[in-house]
C-alpha positions in Angstrom: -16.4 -79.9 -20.5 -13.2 -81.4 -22.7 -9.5 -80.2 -22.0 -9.6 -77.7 -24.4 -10.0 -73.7 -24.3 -14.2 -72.4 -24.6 -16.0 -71.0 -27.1 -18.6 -68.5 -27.3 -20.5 -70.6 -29.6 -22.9 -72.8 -27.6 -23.5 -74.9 -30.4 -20.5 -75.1 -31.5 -19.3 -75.8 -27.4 -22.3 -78.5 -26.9 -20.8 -80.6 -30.4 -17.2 -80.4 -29.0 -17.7 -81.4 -25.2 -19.9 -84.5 -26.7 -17.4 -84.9 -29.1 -14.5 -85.4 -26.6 -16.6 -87.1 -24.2 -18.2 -90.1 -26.9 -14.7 -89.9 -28.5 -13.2 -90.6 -25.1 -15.3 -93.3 -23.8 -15.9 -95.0 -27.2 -13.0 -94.1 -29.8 -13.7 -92.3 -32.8 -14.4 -94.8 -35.5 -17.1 -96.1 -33.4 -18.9 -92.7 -33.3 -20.9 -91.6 -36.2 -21.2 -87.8 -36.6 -25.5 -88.9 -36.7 -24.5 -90.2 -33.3 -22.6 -87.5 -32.2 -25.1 -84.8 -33.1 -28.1 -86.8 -31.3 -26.3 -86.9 -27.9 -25.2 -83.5 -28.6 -28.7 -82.3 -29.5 -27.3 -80.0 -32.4 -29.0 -80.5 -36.0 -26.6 -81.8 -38.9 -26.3 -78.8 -40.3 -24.8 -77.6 -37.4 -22.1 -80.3 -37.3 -21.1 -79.7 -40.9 -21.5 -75.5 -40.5 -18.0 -75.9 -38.4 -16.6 -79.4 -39.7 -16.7 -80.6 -43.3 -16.4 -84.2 -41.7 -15.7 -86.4 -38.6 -12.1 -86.3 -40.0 -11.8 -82.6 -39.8 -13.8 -82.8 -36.2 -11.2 -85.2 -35.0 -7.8 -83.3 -36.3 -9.4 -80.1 -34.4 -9.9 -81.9 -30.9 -6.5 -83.5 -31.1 -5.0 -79.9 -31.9 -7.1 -78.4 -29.2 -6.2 -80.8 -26.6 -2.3 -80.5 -27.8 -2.0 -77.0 -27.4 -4.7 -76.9 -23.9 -2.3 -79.9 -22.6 0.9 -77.6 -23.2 -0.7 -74.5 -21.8 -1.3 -76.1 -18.8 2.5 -77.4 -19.0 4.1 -74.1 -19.8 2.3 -72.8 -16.8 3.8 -75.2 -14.1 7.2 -74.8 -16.0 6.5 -70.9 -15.2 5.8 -71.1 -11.5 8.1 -70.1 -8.7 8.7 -73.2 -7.0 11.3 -75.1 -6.6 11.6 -78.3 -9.9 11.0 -81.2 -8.2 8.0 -79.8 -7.4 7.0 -79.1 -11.2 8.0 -82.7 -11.6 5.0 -83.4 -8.8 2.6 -81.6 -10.7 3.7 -82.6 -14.6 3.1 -86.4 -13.1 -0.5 -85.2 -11.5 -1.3 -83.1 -15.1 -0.7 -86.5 -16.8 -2.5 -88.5 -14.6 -5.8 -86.2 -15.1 -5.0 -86.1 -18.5 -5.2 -90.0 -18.8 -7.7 -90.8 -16.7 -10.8 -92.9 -17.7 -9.3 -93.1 -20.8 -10.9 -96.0 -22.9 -8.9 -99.0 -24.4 -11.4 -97.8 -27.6 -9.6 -93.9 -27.9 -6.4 -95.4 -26.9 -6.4 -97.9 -29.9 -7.9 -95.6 -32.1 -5.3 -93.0 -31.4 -2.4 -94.9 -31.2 -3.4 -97.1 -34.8 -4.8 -94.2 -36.5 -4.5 -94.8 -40.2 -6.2 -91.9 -41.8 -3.1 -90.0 -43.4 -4.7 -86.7 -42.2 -5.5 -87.4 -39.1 -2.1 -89.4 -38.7 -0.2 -86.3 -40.2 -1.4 -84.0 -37.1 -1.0 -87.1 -34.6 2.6 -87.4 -35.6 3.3 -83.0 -35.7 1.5 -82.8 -32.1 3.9 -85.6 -30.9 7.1 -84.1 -32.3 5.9 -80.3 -31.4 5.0 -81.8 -27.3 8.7 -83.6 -27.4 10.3 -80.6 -28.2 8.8 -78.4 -25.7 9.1 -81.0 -22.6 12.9 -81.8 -23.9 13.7 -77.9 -24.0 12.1 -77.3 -20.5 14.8 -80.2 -19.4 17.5 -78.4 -21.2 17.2 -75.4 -19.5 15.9 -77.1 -15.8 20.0 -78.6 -16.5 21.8 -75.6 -16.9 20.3 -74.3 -14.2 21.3 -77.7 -12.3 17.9 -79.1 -12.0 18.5 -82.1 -13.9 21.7 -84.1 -13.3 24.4 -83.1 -15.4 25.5 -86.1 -17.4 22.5 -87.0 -18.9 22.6 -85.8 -22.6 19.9 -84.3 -24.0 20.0 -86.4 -26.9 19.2 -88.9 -24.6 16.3 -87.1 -23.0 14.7 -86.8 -26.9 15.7 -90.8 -27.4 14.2 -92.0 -24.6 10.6 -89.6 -25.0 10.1 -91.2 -28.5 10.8 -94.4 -27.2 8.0 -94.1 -24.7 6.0 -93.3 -27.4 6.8 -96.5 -29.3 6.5 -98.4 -25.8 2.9 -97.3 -25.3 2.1 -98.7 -28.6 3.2 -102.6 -27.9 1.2 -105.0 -26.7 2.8 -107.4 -25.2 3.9 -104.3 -22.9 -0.3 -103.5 -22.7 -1.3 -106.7 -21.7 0.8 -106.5 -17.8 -1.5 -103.6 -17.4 -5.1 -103.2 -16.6 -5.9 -100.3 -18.6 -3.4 -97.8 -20.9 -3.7 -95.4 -18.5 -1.6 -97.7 -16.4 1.2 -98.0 -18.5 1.0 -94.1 -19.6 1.4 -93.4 -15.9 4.1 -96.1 -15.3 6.1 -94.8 -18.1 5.8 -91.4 -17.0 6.8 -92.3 -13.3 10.0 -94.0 -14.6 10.6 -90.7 -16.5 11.2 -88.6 -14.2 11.8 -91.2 -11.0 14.0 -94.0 -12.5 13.9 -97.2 -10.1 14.3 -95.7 -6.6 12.1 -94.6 -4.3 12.3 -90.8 -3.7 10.6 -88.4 -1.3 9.7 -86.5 -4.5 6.7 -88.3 -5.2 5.0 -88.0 -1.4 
């Protein structure tokens, strides 16, 4: 089952979960949709009753998974517990999210040069900054988040990470991306010291 809400369609579900999951563990230019309907024992037609192409098929999971991923984010924002606790579960959301991620996805998603598919990488990316940078925003006035930081600074430093993730020489100290996602994601909200926090 992929990280994305359910659908009533069984078909529809069965192309989607096999979808994410080949995607996933292969990328997606390695997967053909003959491929993909095979291991998701759905005919053709079924594929292209819902998807006109892989493209299309693609640019739906990576909205999905946008919108499921801030779902899930909004709801630890909304909880009644204290921040740094948030801060404990936004790490552990991102390390499920990440996990068993394949070098494969990782460089297809992060070199995608489809201009469609690049489009809604680059929207998701802008519309996840904004909603994690105005959480921090309002986690400051409310003294959550150390006052001198600006939060100019807070947007500067989230696209940088996204540029960081991207380098290689920066990929190559770590084992899988995974790694770095979680290393940049520690240093986010942890910085250099060693804090209670992340017990």
């Amino acid at each position: 089952m992929g990280p994305f809400r359910q659908f009533e369609n069984k078909k529809l579900q069965q192309l989607l979960d096999t979808a994410y999951d080949m995607f996933w563990k292969f990328g997606f230019t390695r997967v053909s949709i003959e491929e993909l309907c095979l291991e998701a024992r759905v005919s053709k037609m079924t594929f292209y009753k819902h998807f006109k192409n892989k493209t299309e098929l693609i640019r739906f999971l990576l909205y999905e998974m946008s919108e499921y991923s801030l779902k899930q984010y909004e709801d630890i924002m909304s909880e009644d517990i204290p921040f740094v606790d948030k801060v404990r579960k936004s790490v552990q959301l991102k390390l499920k999210q990440t996990e068993n991620i394949s070098e494969a996805f990782f460089n297809d998603f992060q070199k995608v040069n489809d201009p469609e598919l690049n489009k809604v990488v680059q929207e998701q990316r802008v519309s996840n900054i904004k909603v994690v940078t105005d959480w921090y925003i309002k986690a400051q006035k409310e003294g959550d988040v150390r006052q001198d930081i600006k939060p100019e600074f807070i947007i500067y430093f989230l696209n940088h990470m996204m540029e960081m993730v991207k380098d290689p020489n920066l990929l190559k100290i770590y084992k899988e991306p995974h790694n770095l996602i979680m290393e940049l994601t520690n240093f986010f909200f942890y910085g250099l010291l060693p804090v209670d926090t992340r017990k």
